[in-house]
Each structure stands twice: as C-alpha cells, then as structure tokens.
mmCIF file of the C-alpha atoms, coordinates in Angstrom:
data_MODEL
# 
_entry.id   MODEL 
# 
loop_
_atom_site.group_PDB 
_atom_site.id 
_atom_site.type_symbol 
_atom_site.label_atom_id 
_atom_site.label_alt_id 
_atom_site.label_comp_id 
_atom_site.label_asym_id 
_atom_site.label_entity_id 
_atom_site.label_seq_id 
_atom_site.pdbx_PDB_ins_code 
_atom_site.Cartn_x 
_atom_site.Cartn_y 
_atom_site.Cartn_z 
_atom_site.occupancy 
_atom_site.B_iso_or_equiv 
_atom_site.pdbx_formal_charge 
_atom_site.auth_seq_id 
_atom_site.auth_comp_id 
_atom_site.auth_asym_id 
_atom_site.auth_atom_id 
_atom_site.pdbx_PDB_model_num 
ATOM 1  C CA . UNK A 1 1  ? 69.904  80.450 133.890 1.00 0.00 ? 1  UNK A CA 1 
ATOM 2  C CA . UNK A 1 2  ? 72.782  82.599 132.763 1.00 0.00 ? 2  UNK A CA 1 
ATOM 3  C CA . UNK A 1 3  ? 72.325  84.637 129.636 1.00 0.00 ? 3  UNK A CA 1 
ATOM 4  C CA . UNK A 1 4  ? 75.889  84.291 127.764 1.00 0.00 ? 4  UNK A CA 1 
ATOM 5  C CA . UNK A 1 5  ? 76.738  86.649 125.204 1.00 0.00 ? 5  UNK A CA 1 
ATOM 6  C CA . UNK A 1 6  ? 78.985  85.491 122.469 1.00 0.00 ? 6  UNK A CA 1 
ATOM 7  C CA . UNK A 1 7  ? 81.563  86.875 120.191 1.00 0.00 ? 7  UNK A CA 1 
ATOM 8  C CA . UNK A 1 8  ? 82.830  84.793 116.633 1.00 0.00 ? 8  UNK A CA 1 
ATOM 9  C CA . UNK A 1 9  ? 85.817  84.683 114.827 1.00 0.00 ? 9  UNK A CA 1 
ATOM 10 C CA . UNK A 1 10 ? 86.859  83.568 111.861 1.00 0.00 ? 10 UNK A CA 1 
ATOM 11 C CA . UNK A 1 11 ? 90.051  81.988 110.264 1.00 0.00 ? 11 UNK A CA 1 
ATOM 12 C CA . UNK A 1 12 ? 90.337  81.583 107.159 1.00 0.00 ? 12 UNK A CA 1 
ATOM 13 C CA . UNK A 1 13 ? 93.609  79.302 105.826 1.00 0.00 ? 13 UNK A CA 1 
ATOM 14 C CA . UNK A 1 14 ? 94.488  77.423 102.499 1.00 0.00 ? 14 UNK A CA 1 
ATOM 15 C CA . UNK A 1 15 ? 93.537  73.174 102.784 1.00 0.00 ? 15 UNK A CA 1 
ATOM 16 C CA . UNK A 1 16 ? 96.946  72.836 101.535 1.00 0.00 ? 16 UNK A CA 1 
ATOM 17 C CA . UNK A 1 17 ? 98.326  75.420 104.136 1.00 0.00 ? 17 UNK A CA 1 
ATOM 18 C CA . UNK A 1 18 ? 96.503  73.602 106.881 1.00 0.00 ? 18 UNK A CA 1 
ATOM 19 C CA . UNK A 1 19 ? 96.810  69.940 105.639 1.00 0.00 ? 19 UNK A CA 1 
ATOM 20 C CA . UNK A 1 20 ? 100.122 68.852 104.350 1.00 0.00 ? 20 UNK A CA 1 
ATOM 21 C CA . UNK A 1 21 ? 103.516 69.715 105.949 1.00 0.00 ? 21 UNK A CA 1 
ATOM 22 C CA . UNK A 1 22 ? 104.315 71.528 109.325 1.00 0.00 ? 22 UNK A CA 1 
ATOM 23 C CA . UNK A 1 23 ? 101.572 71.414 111.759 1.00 0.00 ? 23 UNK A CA 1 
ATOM 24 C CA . UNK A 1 24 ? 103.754 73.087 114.429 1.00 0.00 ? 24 UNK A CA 1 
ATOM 25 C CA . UNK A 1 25 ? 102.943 76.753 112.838 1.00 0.00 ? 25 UNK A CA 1 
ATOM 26 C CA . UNK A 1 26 ? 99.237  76.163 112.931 1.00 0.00 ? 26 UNK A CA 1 
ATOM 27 C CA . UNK A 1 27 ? 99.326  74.027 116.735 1.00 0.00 ? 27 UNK A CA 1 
ATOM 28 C CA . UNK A 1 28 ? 101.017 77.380 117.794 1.00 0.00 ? 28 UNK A CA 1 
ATOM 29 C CA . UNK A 1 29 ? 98.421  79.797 116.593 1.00 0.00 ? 29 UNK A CA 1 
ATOM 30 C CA . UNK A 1 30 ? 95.445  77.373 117.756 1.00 0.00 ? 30 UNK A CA 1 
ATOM 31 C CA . UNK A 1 31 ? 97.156  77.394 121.140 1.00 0.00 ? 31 UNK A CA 1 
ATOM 32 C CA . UNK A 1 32 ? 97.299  81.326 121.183 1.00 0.00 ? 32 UNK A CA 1 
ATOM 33 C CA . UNK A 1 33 ? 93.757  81.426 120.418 1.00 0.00 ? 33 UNK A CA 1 
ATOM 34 C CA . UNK A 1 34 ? 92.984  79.025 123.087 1.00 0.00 ? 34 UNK A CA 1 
ATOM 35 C CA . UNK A 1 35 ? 94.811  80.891 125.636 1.00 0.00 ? 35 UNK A CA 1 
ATOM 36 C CA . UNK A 1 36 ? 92.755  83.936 124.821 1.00 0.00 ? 36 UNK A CA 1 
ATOM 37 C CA . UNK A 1 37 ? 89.783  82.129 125.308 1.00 0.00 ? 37 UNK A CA 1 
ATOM 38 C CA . UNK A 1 38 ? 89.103  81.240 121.882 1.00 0.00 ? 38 UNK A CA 1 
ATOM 39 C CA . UNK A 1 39 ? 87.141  78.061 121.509 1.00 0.00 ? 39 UNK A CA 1 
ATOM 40 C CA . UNK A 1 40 ? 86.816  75.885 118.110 1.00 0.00 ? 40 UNK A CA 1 
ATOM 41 C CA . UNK A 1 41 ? 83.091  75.240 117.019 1.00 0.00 ? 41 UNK A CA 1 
ATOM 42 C CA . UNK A 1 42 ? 82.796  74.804 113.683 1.00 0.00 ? 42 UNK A CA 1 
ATOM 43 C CA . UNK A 1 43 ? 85.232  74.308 110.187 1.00 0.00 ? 43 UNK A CA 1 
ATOM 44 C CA . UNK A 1 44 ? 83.634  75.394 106.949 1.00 0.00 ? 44 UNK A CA 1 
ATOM 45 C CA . UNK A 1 45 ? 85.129  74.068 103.779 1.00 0.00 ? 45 UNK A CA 1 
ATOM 46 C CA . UNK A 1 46 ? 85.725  75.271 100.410 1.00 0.00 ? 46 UNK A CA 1 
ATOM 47 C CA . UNK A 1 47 ? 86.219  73.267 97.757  1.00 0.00 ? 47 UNK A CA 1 
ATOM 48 C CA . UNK A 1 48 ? 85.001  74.331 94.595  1.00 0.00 ? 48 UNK A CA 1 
ATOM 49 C CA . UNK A 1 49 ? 88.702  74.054 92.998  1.00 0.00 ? 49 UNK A CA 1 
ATOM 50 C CA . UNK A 1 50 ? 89.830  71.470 90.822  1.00 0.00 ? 50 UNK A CA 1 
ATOM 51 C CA . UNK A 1 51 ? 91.105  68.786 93.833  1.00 0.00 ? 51 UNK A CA 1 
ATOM 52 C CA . UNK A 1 52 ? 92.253  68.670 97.154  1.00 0.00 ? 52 UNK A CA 1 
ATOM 53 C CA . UNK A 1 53 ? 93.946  71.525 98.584  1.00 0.00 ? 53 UNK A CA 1 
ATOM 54 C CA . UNK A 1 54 ? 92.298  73.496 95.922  1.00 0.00 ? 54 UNK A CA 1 
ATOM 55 C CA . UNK A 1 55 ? 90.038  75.392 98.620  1.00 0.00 ? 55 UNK A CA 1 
ATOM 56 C CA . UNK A 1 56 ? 89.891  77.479 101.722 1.00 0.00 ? 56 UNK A CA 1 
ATOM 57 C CA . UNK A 1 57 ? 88.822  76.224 105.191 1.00 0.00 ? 57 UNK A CA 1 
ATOM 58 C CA . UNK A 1 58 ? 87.198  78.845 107.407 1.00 0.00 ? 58 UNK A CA 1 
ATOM 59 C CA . UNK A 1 59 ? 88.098  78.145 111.554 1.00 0.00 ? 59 UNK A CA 1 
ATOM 60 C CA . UNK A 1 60 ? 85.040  79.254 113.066 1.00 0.00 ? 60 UNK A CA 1 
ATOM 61 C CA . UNK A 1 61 ? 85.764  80.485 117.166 1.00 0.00 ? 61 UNK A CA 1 
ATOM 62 C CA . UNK A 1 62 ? 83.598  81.467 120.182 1.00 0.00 ? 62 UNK A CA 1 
ATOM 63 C CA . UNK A 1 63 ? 84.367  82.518 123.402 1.00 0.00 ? 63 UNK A CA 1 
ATOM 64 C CA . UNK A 1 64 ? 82.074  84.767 126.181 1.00 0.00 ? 64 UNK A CA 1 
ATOM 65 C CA . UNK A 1 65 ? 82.013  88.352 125.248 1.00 0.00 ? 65 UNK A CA 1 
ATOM 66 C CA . UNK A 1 66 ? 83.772  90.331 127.786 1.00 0.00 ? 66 UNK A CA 1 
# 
C-alpha cells in the first residue's frame, strides 16, 4: 500500500469569466496545470448573486506532493 501525500490548489474565476465567450484562454491554463501535474477534483460554486454569472467558481487541484 503506498502512502501518497497530497498537495491542493485552488482557482478561483468569475462564472461569467469561465462560462460565456473564449474558452481557448481558460483550455490553455487548464492544460498548463495539467502538464505540471495538476489534476481537477472538485468545482465549488458561488452563487449567492442576483443570476447567473453573478458568482465565483473555485477549481479545486491535486497532484502527489513532491
């Protein structure tokens, strides 16, 4: 049994920064991530404003602490 350690981060971005328009600016820094060894777990809405796009979305990351 191996005994990984972990280590988080977090991105926060605007819903209407990451949901409407452009992806190409967000597929870019997702890949950079990624090719650090930055893994996607877990997104963590917001949304206590008026609408959509009214909130935050938090991008929550793992990869093995080195």
């Amino acid at each position: 049994m191996t005994d990984t350690r972990w280590e988080y981060k977090i991105v926060r971005t605007s819903d209407g920064g990451l949901f409407s328009g452009d992806t190409g600016p967000m597929e870019d820094a997702l890949n950079s991530l990624g090719g650090d060894g930055w893994e996607l777990v877990d997104t963590i809405s917001d949304s206590r404003g008026a609408g959509a796009g009214s909130g935050q979305t938090a991008l929550v990351f793992k990869r093995p602490r080195r």
